[in-house]
C-alpha positions in Angstrom: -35.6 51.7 28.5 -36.4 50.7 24.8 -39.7 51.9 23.5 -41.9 49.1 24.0 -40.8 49.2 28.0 -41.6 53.0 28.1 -44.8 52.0 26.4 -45.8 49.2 29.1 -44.9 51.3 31.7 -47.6 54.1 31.0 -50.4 51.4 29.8 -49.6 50.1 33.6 -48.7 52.9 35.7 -50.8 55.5 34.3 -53.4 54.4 32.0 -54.4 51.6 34.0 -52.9 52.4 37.4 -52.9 49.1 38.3 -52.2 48.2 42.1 -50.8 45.5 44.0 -53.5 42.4 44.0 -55.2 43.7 40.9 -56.8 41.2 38.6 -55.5 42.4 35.1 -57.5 40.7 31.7 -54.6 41.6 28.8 -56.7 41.0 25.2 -55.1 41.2 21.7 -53.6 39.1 19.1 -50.3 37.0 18.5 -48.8 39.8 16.8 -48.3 42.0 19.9 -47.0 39.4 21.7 -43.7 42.0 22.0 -45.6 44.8 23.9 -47.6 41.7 26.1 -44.7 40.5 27.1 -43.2 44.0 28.9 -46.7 44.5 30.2 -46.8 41.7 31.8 -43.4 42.5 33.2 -44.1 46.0 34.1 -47.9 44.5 35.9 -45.8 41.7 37.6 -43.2 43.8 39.4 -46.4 45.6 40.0 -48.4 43.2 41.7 -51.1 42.1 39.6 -52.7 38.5 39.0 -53.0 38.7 35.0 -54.4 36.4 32.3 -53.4 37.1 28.6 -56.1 36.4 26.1 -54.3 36.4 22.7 -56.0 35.2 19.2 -54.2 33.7 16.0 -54.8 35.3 12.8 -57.9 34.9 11.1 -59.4 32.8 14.3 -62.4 35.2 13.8 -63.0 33.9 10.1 -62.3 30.4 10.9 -64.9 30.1 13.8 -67.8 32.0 11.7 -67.0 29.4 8.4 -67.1 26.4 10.6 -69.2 26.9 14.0 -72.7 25.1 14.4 -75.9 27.3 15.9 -74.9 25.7 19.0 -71.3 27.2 18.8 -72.5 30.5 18.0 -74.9 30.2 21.2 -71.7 29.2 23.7 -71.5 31.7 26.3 -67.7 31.4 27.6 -68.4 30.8 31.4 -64.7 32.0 32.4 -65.5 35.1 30.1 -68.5 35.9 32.2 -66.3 35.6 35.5 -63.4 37.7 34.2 -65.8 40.5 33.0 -67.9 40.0 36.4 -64.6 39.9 39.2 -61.1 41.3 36.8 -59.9 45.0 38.2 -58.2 46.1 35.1 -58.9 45.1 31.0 -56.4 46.0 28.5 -57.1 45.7 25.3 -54.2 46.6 22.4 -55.9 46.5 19.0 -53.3 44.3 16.8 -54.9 43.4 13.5 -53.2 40.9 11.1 -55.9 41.7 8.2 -58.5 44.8 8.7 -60.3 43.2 6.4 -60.5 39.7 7.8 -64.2 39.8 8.7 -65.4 41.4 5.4 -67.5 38.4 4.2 -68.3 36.7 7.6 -71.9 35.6 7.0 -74.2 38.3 8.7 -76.9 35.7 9.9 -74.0 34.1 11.7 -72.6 37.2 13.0 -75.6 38.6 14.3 -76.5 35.4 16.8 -73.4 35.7 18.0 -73.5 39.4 18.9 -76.9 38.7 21.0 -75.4 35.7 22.6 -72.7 37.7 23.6 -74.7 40.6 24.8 -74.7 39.1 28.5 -71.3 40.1 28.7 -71.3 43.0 26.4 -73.9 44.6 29.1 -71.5 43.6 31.9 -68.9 45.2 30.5 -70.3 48.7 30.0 -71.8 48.4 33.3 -68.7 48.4 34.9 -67.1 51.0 32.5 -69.6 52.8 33.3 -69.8 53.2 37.3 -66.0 52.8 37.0 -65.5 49.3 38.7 -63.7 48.3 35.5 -60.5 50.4 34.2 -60.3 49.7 30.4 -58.0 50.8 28.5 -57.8 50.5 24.7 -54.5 51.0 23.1 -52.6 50.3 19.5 -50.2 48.1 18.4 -48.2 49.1 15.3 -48.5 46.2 12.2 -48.2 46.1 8.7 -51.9 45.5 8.5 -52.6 49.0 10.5 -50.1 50.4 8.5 -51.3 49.5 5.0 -55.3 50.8 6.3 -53.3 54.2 7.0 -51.4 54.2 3.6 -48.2 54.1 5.5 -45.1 52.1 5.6 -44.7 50.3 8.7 -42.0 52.4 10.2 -43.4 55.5 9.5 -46.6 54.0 11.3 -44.8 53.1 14.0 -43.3 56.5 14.7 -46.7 58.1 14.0 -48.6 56.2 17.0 -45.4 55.9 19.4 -45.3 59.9 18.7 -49.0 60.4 19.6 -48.8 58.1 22.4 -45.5 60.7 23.8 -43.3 57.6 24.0 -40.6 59.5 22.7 -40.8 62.1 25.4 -38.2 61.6 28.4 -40.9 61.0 30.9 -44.3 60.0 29.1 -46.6 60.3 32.2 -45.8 63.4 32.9 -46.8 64.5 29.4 -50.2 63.2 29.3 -50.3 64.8 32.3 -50.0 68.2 30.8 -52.6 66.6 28.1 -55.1 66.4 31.3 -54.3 69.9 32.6 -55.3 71.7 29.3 -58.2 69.4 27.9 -59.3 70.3 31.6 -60.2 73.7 30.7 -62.5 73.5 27.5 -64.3 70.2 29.6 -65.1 73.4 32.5 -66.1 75.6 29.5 -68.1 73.2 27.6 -69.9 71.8 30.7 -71.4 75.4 30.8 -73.1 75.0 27.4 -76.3 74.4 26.6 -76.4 74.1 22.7 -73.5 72.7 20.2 -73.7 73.8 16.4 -71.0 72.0 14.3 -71.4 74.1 10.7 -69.4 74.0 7.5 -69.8 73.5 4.1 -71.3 69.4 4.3 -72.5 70.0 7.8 -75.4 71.5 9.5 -75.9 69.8 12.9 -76.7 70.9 16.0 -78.0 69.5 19.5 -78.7 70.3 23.5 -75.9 68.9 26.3 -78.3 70.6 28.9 -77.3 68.1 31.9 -74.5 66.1 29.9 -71.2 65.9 31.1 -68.1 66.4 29.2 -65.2 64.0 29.4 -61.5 64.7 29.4 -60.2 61.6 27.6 -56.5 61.9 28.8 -55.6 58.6 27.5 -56.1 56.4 30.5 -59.4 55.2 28.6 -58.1 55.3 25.1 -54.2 55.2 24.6 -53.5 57.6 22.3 -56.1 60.1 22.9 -56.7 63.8 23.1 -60.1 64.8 22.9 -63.4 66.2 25.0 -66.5 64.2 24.4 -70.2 64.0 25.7 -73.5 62.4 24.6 -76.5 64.5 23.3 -79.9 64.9 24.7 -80.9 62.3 22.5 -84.3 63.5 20.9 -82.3 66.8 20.4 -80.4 66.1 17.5 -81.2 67.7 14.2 -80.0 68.7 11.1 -77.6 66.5 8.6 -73.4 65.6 9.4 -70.9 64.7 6.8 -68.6 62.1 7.5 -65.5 61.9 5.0 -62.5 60.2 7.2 -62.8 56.4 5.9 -63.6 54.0 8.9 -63.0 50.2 8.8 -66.1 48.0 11.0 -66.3 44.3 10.9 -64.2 44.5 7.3 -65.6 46.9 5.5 -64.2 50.4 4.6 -66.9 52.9 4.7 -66.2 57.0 3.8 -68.0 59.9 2.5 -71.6 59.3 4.2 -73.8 61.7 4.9 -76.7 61.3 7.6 -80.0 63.3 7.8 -81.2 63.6 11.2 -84.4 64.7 13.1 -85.0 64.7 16.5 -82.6 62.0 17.5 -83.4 59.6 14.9 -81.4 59.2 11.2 -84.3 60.1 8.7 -82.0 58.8 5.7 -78.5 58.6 4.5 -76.4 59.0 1.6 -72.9 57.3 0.6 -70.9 59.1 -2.2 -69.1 56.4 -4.4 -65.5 57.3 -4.7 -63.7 56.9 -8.3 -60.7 54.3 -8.5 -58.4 54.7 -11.4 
């Protein structure tokens, strides 16, 4: 089994557990089409009904430089039915260009996003009370692999390696994943306060009633982590943010946010030096 087949059996079989007579929704671009296809192997033998939704590079740019108000408006009937009636969504992020969307005209973008927000709401809905498995994976390509400073093979070891596909038996190692994340969920889920504290950070918050998640990767393939929302008017004190994070094309790193009770009093962005 090469590693794009052990990779499309754990997206099926464990992150997904799809079933016989699911209705799997498979989202990404042309350039995965080499993991799509072994999914949709692996969810055929398995029984599903599947429809692939894949987009051509810069598709995004082309439709927000050339789409009328009425365009922008469109609210994709089938969309609305897939998000409504599928079993399973599996999304496998794919970028050509991290960038591509960097000077998409905002007044544009914005009536999109609120025409949109029909199924937006569906979808967390059913993420939410669990109707709806999602998973949310990663593709290796040179554009993900440049944003990472990283040649593309080295990338491509780096997520297969975090996603265990070079273990003999994947499943069983996120397994093991689930088994020990369990045990600081039951010890955080016994806390009250959280107080993250170091030199550019001095936040803290109440979880009184929040639940903590183990995030095993069936939600988010790779994963690893714990996570819970904050008693919203709770939050205070200031967080320092220096990873860089790429959203809708732009690169942003190094922002600080001021925060009292629950709402983001001010921020600060420190410009970096290029030589």
């Amino acid at each position: 089994m090469d590693i794009l087949q052990k990779y499309a059996h754990l997206l099926v079989h464990y992150c997904l557990e799809i079933q016989k007579g699911d209705k799997l929704l498979i989202s990404t671009t042309t350039a995965a089409e080499s993991l799509v296809r072994e999914v949709f192997r692996e969810a055929t033998k398995a029984g599903a009904h599947i429809h692939c939704d894949l987009s051509f590079r810069e598709q995004n740019k082309i439709f927000f430089e050339e789409a009328s108000e009425e365009q922008l408006l469109f609210l994709s009937p089938q969309k609305k039915e897939i998000m409504e009636t599928f079993d399973a969504y599996l999304h496998i992020l794919a970028p050509y260009n991290t960038k591509e969307n960097k000077n998409v005209d905002s007044k544009k973008a914005a009536i999109r996003s609120q025409s949109q927000k029909v199924i937006q709401d569906i979808y967390f809905d059913r993420i939410g009370n669990r109707s709806l498995k999602r998973t949310l994976c990663q593709f290796p390509t040179s554009a993900a692999a440049q944003e990472a400073e990283m040649s593309l093979e080295d990338y491509e070891k780096f997520v297969y390696g975090a996603c265990h596909l070079y273990d003999d038996d994947p499943i069983s190692a996120w397994m093991e994943v689930r088994k020990n994340q369990q045990k600081i969920v039951d010890y955080l889920n016994s806390a009250q306060t959280i107080i993250y504290k170091n030199a550019k950070t001095d936040i803290q918050f109440s979880v009184v009633d929040r639940t903590w998640i183990n995030s095993d990767g069936r939600n988010n393939m790779p994963s690893g982590e714990v996570y819970t929302s904050p008693v919203e008017d709770s939050v205070n004190g200031f967080i320092h943010f220096d990873l860089p994070t790429v959203y809708n094309g732009h690169q942003v790193r190094g922002v600080t946010l001021h925060v009292k009770d629950g709402f983001i009093e001010s921020w600060l962005q420190k410009k970096e030096k290029h030589f």
